[in-house]
C-alpha positions as CSV (number, residue, x, y, z in Angstrom):
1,X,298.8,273.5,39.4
2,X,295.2,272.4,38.4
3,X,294.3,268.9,39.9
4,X,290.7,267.4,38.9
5,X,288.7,264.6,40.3
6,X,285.4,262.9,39.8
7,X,282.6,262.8,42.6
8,X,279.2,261.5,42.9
9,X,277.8,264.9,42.0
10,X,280.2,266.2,39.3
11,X,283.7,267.0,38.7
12,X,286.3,269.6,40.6
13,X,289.2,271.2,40.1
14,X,291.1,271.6,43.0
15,X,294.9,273.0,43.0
16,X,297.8,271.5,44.2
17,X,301.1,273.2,46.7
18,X,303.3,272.3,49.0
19,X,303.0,268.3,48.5
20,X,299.3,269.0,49.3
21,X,296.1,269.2,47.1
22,X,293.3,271.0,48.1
23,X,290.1,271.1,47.0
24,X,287.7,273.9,49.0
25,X,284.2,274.9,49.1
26,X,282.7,271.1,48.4
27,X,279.0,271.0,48.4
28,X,278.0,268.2,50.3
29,X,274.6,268.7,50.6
30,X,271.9,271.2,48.2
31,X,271.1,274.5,49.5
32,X,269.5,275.6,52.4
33,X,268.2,279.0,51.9
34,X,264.2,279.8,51.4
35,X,262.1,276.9,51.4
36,X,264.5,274.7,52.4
37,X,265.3,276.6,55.6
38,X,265.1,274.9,59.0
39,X,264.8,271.7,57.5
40,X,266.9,268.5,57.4
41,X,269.7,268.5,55.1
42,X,269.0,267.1,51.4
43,X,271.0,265.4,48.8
44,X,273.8,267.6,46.7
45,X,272.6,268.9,43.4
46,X,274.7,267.6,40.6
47,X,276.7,270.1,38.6
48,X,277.8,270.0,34.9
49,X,281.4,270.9,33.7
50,X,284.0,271.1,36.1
51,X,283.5,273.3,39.6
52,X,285.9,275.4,40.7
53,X,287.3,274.1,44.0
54,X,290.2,276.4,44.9
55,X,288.5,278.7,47.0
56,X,286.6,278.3,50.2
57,X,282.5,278.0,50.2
58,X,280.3,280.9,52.4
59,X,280.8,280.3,56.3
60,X,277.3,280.0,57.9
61,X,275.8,283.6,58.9
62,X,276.4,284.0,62.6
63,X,276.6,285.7,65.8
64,X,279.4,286.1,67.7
65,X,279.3,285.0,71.2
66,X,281.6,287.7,72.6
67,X,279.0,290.7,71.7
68,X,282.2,291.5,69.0
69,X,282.6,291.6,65.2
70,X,280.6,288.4,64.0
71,X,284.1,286.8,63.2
72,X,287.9,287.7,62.5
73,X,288.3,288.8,59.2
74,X,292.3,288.2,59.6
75,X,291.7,284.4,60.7
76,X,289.0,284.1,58.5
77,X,288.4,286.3,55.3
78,X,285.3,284.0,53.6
79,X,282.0,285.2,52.8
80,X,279.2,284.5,55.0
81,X,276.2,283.0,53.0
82,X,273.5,280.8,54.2
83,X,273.9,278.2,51.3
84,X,277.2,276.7,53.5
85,X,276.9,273.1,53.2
86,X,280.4,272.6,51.9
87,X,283.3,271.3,53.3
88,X,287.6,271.5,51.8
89,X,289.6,268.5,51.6
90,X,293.6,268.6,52.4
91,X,294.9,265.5,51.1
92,X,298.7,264.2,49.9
93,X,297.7,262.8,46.9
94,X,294.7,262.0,44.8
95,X,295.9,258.1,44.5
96,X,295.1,254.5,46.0
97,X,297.0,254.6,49.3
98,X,293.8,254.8,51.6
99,X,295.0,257.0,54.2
100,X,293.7,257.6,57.5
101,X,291.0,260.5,57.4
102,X,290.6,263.2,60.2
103,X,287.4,265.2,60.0
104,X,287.4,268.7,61.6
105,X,284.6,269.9,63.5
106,X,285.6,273.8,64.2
107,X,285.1,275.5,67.6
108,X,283.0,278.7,68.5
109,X,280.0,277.3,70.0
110,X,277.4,276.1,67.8
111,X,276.8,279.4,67.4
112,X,280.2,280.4,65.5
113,X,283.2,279.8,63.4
114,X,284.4,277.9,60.2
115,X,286.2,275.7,58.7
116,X,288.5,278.4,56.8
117,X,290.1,279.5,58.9
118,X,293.8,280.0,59.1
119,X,294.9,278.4,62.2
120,X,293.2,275.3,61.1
121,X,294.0,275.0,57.8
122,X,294.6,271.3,57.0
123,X,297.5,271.3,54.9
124,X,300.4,271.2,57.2
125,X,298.5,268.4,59.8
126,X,297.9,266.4,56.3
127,X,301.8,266.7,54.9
128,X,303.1,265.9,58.8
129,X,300.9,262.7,59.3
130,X,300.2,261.6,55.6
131,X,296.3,261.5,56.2
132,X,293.6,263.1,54.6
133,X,292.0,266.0,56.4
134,X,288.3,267.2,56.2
135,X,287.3,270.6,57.3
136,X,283.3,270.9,57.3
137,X,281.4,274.0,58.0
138,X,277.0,273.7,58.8
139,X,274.1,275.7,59.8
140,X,275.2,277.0,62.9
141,X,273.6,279.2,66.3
142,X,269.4,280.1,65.0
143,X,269.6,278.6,61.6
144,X,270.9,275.2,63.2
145,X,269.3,274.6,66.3
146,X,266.3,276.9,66.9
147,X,264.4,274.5,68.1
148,X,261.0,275.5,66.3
149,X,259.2,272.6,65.8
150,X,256.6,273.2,69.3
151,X,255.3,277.0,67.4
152,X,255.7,276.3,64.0
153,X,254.3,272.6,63.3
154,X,255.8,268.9,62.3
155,X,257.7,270.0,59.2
156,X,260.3,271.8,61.4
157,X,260.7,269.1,64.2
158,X,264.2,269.1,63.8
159,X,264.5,272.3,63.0
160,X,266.5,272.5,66.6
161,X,269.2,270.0,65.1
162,X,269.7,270.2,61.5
163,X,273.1,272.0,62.9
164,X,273.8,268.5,63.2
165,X,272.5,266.8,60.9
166,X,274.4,268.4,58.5
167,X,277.7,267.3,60.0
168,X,275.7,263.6,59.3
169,X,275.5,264.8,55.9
170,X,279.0,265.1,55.8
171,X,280.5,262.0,57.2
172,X,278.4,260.4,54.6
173,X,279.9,262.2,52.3
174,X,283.4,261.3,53.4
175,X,281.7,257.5,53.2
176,X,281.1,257.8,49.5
177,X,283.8,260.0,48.1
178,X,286.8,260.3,50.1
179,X,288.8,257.2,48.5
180,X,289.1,259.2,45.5
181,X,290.8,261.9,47.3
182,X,293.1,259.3,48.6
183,X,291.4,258.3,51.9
184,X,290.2,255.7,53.7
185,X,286.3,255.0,54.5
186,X,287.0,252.8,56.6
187,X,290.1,254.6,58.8
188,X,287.7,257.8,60.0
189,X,288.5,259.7,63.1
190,X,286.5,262.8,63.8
191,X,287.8,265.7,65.9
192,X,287.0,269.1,66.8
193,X,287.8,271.9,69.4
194,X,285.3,273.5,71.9
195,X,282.6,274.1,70.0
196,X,284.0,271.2,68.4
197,X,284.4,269.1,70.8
198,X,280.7,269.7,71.4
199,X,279.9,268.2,68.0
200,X,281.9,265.2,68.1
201,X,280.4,264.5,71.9
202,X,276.6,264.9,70.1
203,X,277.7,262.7,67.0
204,X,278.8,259.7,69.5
205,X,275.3,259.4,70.4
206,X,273.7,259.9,67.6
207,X,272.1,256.8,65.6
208,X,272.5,258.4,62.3
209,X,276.5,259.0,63.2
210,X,276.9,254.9,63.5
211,X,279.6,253.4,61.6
212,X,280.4,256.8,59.4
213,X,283.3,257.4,62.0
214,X,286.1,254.7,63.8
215,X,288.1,257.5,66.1
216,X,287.0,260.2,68.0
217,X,288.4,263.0,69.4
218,X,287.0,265.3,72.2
219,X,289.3,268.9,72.7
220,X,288.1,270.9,75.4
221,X,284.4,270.2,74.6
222,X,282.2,267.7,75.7
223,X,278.1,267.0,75.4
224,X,276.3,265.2,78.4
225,X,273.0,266.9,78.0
226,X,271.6,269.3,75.1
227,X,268.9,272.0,75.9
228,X,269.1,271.9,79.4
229,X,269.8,275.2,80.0
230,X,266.1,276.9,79.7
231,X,263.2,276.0,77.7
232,X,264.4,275.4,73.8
233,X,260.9,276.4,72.6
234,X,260.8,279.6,74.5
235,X,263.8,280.3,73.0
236,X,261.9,279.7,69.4
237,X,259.2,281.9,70.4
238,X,261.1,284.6,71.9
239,X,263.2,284.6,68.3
240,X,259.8,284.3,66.5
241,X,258.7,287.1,68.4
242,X,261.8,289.0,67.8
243,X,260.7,289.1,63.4
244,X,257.2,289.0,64.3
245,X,256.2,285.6,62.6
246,X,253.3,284.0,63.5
247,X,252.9,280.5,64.8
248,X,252.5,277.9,61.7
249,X,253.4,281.0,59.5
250,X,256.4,278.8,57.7
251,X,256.5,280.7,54.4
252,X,256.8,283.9,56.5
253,X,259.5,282.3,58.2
254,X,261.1,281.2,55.1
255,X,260.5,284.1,53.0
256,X,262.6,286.8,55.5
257,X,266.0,287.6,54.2
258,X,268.3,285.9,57.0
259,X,269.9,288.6,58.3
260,X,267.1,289.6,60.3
261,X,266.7,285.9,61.5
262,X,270.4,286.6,62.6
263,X,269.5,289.7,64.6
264,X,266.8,288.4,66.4
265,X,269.2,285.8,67.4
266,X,271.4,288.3,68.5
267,X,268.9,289.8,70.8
268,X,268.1,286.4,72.0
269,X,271.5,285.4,73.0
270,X,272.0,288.9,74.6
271,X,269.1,287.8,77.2
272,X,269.1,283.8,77.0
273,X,273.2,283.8,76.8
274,X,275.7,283.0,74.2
275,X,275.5,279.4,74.5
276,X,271.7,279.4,73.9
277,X,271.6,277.7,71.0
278,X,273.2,274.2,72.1
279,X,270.8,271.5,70.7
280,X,267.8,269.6,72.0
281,X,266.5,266.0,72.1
282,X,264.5,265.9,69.4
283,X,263.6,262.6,68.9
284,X,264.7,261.9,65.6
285,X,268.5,263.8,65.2
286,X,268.8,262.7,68.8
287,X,266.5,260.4,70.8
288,X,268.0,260.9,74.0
289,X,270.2,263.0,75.8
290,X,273.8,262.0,75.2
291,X,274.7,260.7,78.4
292,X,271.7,258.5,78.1
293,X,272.7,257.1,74.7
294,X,276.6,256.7,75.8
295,X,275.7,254.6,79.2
296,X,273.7,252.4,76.9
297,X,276.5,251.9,74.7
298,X,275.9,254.1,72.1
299,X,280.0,254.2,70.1
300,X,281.1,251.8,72.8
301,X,283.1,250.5,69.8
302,X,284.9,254.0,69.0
303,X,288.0,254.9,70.9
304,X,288.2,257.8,72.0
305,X,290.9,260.7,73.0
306,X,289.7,263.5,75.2
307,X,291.3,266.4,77.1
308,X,291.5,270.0,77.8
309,X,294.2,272.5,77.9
310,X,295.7,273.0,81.5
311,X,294.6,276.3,82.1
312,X,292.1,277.3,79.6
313,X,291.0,280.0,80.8
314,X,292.6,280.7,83.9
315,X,294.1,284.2,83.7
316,X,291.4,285.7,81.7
317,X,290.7,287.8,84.8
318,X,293.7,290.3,82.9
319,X,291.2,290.9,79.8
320,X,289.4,294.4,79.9
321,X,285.9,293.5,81.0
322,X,286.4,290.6,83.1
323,X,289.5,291.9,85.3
324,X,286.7,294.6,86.6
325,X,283.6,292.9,86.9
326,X,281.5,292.6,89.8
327,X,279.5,289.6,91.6
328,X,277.2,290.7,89.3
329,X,278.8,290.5,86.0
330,X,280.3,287.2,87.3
331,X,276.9,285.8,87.5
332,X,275.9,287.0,83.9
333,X,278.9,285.9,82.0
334,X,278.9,282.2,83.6
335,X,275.0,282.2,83.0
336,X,275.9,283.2,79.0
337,X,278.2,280.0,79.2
338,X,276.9,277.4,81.6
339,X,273.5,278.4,82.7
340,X,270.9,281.0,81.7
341,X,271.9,284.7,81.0
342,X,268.4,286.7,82.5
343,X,268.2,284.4,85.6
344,X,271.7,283.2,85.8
345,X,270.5,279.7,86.6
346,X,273.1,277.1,87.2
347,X,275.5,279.6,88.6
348,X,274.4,279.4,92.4
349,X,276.4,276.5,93.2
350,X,280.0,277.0,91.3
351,X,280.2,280.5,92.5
352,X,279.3,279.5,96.1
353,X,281.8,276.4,95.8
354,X,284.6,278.5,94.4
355,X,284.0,281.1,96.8
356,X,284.5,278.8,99.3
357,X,287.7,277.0,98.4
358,X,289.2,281.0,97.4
359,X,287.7,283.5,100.2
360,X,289.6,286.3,99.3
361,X,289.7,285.6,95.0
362,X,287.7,288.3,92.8
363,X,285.0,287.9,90.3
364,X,287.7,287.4,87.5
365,X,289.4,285.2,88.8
366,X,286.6,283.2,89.8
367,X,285.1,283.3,86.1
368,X,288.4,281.3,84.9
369,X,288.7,278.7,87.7
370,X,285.1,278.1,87.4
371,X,285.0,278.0,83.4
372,X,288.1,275.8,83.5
373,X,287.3,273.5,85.5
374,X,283.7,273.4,84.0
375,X,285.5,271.9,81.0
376,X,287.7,269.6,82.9
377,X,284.8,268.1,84.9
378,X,282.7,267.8,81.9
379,X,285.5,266.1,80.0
380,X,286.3,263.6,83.0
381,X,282.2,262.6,83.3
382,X,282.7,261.9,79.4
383,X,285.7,259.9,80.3
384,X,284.1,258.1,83.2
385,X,280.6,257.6,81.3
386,X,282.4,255.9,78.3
387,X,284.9,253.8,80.8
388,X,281.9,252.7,82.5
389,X,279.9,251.7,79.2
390,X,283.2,249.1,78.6
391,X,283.9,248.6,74.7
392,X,286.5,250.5,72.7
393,X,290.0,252.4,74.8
394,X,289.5,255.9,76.4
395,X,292.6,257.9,76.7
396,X,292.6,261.1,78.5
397,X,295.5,264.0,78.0
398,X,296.3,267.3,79.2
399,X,298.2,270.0,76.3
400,X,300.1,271.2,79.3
401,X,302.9,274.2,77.6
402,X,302.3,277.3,79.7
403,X,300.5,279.4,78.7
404,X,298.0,276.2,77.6
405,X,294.5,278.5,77.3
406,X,291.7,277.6,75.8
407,X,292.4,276.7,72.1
408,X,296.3,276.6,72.6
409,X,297.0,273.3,71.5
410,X,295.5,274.5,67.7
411,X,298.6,276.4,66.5
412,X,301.3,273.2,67.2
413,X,298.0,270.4,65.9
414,X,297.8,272.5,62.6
415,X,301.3,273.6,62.4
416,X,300.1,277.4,62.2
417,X,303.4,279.7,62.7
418,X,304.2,276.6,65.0
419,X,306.6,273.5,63.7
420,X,308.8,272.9,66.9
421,X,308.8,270.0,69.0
422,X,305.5,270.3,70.2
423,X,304.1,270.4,67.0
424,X,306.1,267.0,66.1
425,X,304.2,265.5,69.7
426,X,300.7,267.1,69.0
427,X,300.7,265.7,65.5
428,X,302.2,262.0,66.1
429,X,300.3,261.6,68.8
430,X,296.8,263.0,66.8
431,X,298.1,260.7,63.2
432,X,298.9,257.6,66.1
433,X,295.5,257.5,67.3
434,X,293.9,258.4,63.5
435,X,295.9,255.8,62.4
436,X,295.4,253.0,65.2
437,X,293.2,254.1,67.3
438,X,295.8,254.2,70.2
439,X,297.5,257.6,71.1
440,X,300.7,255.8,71.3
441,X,304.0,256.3,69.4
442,X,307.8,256.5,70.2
443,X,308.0,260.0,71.3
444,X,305.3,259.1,74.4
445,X,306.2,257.0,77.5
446,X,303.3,254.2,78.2
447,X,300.1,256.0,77.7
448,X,297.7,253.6,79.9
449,X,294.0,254.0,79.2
450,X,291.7,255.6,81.4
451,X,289.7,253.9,84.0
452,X,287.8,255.1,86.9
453,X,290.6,253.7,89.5
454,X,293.7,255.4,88.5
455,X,292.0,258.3,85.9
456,X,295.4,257.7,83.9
457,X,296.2,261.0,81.8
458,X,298.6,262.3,79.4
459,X,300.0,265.8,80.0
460,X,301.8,266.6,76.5
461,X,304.7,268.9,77.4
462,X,308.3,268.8,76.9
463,X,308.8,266.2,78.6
464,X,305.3,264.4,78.5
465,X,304.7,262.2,81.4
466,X,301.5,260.5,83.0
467,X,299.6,261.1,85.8
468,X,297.1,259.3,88.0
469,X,294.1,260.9,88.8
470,X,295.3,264.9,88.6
471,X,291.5,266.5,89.2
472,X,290.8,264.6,92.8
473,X,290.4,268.0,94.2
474,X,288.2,269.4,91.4
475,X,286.1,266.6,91.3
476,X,285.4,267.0,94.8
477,X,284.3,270.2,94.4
478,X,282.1,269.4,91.4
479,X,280.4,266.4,92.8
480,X,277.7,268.8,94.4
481,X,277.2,270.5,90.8
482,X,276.0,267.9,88.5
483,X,273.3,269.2,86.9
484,X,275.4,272.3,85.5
485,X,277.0,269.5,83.3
């Protein structure tokens, strides 16, 4: 069944299933191909007629961080194109009821991913909770933070960050439009997954995020510090020098068809690791470094829900590649994820730490304690560095069903092939805190919030139950290791 609205920019026709409408591929912002490329998002163009909006917009052209097929066709059959400033709205109806509205900021990095696909389609999380749901997809990996301003001159100062400033783009758009798709402007939570999680961390700080979002949520992702890893402009250069553009040489730049930017970027991450493109301070998307901007109060109004899965990935050491890998292959896949790939910087103290407290434990399985508890460690400095900051709740959880790896809480969030009773928890308790701002509802015992005494956290399970300070031991082990965070 056709369903059309009226936006700023021009009218859509969405189409309507289920008890849900959806309307896909929503340009939020105007292209960002040729001369606009590498440059702050601009204004969407208006469009005459009516636009289709029952199909999903182009997913940003992308590397994939495992060295594998740039995505999963099956999850995720859209078209990559670099024009991908569009975003798909899930809502229950198209009326006056101001519901609460959850924006989703997709995993993979900020190298990878989209918000089409299938696991985290919005219709099922929006019919469960009656709220509206926002999936958004940006410039992502070398066409959103290639930090090229240093090599190629002022007009690309943020070129490092208009990843980012696109998902600012967004929420603004959700400010102006989204009470026509039956949402409230004023009732925003923002939320996202790895990668995600990443975002949502960077938008806390940002000044440009202020007072577009009222909720946040945090899933196995955090952001303390951006470009730390190595130098973000030899990064630049070395992808500069990869399609053999000159420094200042923007219409060069500009004028290459993008798949070769996205092979040099390939090359790059091959050398620099997978996580190499993961933001900078560039003193206009972001001033500071997050942590910085957060301990001076930056979102001290927002609550916000944070957690990780409890084994994310522990047990990887069974996948081909890892179960066998050497000292040395350990060293090179923790410097692709939390230091530097040709030096592995930032790996030194982990592996010597986690050799220490498992003598006899091999490279695999030292790769998914130390990864894991990378994430938990980050996500418990967030916790403390918000606690500390005083203003809005913090409340901390654990997605606790064995297996819990890394992403395993999105199948019961979203409903995907998933509608048992941890489903039912994962989305009350997710709709609770859009709706409130509190994680709390009947199905939870008392959910304190989190403080620096007791670390008060929520494992969600059958039966969910709280715990006091759960990661004493891993925080010891961390304390020697902060600057890997």
């Amino acid at each position: 069944m056709g369903i059309e609205i009226t936006t700023g920019a021009g009218r859509l026709g969405g189409g309507r299933a289920g008890g849900i409408t959806r309307f896909l591929g929503i340009p939020y912002g105007a292209p960002t191909s040729g001369a606009r490329r590498f440059r702050l998002p601009e204004p969407v163009e208006p469009w005459a007629g009516v636009r289709d909006a029952t199909t999903f917009g182009p997913t940003c052209p992308q590397t994939d961080m495992s060295g594998g097929p740039r995505r999963n066709r099956h999850l995720d059959p859209t078209p990559e194109g670099e024009d991908c400033l569009v975003l798909n709205v899930w809502t229950p109806g198209c009326d006056d009821r101001r519901r609460p509205v959850m924006v989703w900021f997709h995993g993979g990095g900020l190298h990878a991913g989209s918000a089409s696909e299938r696991v985290t389609d919005g219709a099922a999380l929006a019919r469960h909770g009656d709220v509206v749901v926002v999936g958004v997809n940006h410039r992502l990996g070398v066409l959103g933070f290639c930090h090229l301003g240093p090599t190629m001159g002022p007009e690309l100062a943020s070129a490092g960050m208009v990843g980012m400033a696109d998902t600012v783009a967004a929420l603004r758009w959700v400010r102006d439009e989204i009470a026509a798709f039956g949402g409230d402007p004023d009732t925003v939570t923002i939320f996202g997954q790895s990668g995600g999680g990443q975002k949502t961390g960077l938008l806390l700080a940002m000044p440009s995020a202020a007072g577009l979002f009222h909720r946040a949520v945090c899933q196995s992702g955090f952001m303390l510090h951006a470009g730390n890893r190595m130098d973000p402009a030899e990064l630049a250069d070395f992808v500069l020098g990869e399609v053999r553009v000159a420094a200042g040489d923007l219409e060069h730049l500009q004028s290459l068809p993008v798949g070769e930017i996205v092979r040099a970027a390939e090359v790059a991450t091959e050398r620099f690791g997978s996580m190499a493109f993961c933001g900078v301070v560039d003193g206009e998307v972001l001033p500071a470094q997050p942590a910085d901007l957060i301990a001076r109060g930056a979102s001290a109004h927002v609550p916000l829900l944070l957690g990780t899965t409890a084994h994310e990935f522990r047990g990887v050491g069974r996948a081909p590649g890892i179960d066998a890998m050497g000292d040395a292959g350990l060293r090179a896949m923790l410097g692709g994820v939390i230091g530097r790939a040709d030096t592995g910087a930032g790996t030194d103290a982990p592996i010597a730490a986690y050799r220490h407290a498992f003598p006899d434990a091999d490279p695999g399985f030292l790769f998914g304690e130390i990864f894991t508890d990378y994430l938990t460690m980050g996500v418990e400095r967030t916790a403390d560095a918000r606690a500390a900051a005083g203003g809005a709740p913090v409340h901390r959880y654990v997605f606790a069903p064995a297996p819990a790896l890394h992403s395993g809480e999105l199948p019961p969030l979203f409903r995907y092939r998933d509608d048992g009773p941890i489903a039912d928890l994962m989305g009350d308790t997710w709709t609770a805190f859009a709706r409130t701002g509190h994680p709390q509802h009947a199905g939870l015992p008392d959910w304190p919030a989190y403080d620096r005494a007791r670390r008060s956290t929520m494992y969600l399970d059958r039966p969910p139950a709280v715990a006091t300070d759960p990661f004493r031991e891993v925080r010891d082990r961390w304390a020697p290791i902060a600057s890997t965070l």
